[in-house]
N, C-alpha and C positions, 0 to 999 in steps of 0.2 A: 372360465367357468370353474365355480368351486365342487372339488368331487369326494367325496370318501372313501376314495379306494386307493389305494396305492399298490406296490410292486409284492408286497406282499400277504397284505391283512384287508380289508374296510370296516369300517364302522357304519353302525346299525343300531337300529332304536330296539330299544326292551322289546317283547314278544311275550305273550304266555308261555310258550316252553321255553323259556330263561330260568323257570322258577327254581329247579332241583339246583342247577347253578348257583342261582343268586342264592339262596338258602345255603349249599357247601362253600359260598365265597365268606357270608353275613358272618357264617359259626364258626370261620377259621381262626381260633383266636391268635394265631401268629400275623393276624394284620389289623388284628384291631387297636396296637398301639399307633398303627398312621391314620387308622378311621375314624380312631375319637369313641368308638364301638364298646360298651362294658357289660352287656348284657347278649345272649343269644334272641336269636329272631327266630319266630314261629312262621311254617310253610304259611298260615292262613293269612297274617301280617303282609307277609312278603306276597302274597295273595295278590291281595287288598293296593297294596304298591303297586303290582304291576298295570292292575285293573284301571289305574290313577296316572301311570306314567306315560301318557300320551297329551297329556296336558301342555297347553303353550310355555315356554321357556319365558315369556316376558309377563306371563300372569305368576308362575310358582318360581321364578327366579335361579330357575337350576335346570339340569338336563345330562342323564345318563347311557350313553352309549355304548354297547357292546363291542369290544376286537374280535375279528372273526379271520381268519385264514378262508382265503381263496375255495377251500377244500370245504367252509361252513363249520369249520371246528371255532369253539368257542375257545377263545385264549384269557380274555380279563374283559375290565371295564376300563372307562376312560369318563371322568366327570366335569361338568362345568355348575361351579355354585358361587353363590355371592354373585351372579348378575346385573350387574345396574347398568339400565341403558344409557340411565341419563350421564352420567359417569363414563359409560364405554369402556369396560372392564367386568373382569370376570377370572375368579381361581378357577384351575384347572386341578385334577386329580386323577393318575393311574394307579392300577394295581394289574398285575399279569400273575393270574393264579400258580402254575406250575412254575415251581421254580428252575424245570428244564428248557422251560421257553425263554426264559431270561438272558438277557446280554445277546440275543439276535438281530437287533435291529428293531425288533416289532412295538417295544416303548416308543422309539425314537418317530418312525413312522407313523406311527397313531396318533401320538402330540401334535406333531405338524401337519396331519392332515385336519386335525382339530383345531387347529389356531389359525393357516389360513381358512377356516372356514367362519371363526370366532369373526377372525381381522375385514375378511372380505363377504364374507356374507349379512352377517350381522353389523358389521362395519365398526366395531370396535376399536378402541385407541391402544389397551393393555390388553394382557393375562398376566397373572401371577400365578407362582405354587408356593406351598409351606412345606419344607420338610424337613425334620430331622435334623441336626447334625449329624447324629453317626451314621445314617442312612447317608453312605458314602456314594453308590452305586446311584441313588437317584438324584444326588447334586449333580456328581457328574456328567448325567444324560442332560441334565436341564443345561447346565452349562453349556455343553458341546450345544444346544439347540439354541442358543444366543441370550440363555435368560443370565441376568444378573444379579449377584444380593445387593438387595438395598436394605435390609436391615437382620436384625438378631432379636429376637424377642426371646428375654431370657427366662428358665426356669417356664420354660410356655405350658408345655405338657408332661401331666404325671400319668408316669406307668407302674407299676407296681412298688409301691412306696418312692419312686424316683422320679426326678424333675428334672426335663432336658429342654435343652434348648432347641428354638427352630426358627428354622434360617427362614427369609422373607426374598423370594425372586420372583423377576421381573421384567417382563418382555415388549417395548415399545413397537407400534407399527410406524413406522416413519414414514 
């Protein structure tokens, strides 16, 4: 049986009171160079999003889950986007807000609670992530969690007049 809880965190669908959250997560601009993010988001927006995020994953092709500690404390998100069934794949994306929660386990946890749940629930073949080169910390989590680079896509993402590269990994269900 696939479950979303693990030893320390579980994952949870959006909620109305997510919004103050997702609003301080949206306007952090220290993560909008992995979100792809260039503009701030309005509480109403983000409103409007949550009101919407209960929609099936194979009509809007994506699906955002909260990290939550045991305790119900919110930690980050954890995203699945680029869904194609027919395909049987799908990117995956974390963010762990507090950067005191970082390097505990709780990325690594959440990923894999989320992919067997991709692999076996949904029954998918892949996941991939995109990230960074110099986002060192999150090669290396994926790594350790068995994903592999299959490609470089160079000059991918510009962030403030600068153009970096981003790695392409990738996780087979065998």
């Amino acid at each position: 049986m696939v479950t979303l809880k693990g030893k320390q965190i579980y994952l949870r669908a959006l909620e109305k009171k997510d919004l103050d959250f997702l609003y301080l997560l949206e306007n952090d601009t220290s993560v909008w160079e992995v979100s792809g993010t260039v503009t701030p988001y309005s509480k109403e927006v983000l409103r409007f999003y949550l009101e919407n995020a209960h929609r099936d994953i194979f009509d809007v092709k994506q699906l955002r889950l909260v990290i939550c500690t045991h305790e119900h404390n919110t930690l980050g998100l954890i995203d699945v986007f680029d869904f194609e069934p027919n395909h049987k794949r799908a990117g995956i994306g974390i963010v762990i807000l507090n950067q005191a929660e970082r390097n505990k386990g709780i990325g690594a946890e959440a990923i894999t609670l989320l992919t067997e749940y991709l692999f076996e629930a949904l029954g998918l073949r892949q996941v991939y992530a995109n990230i960074l080169e110099d986002n060192l910390a999150s090669l290396h989590l994926f790594h350790k969690l068995g994903f592999q680079q299959v490609g470089v896509k160079k000059d991918w993402v510009r962030f403030k007049n600068t153009f970096k590269n981003e790695i392409l990994l990738q996780k087979i269900n065998n």
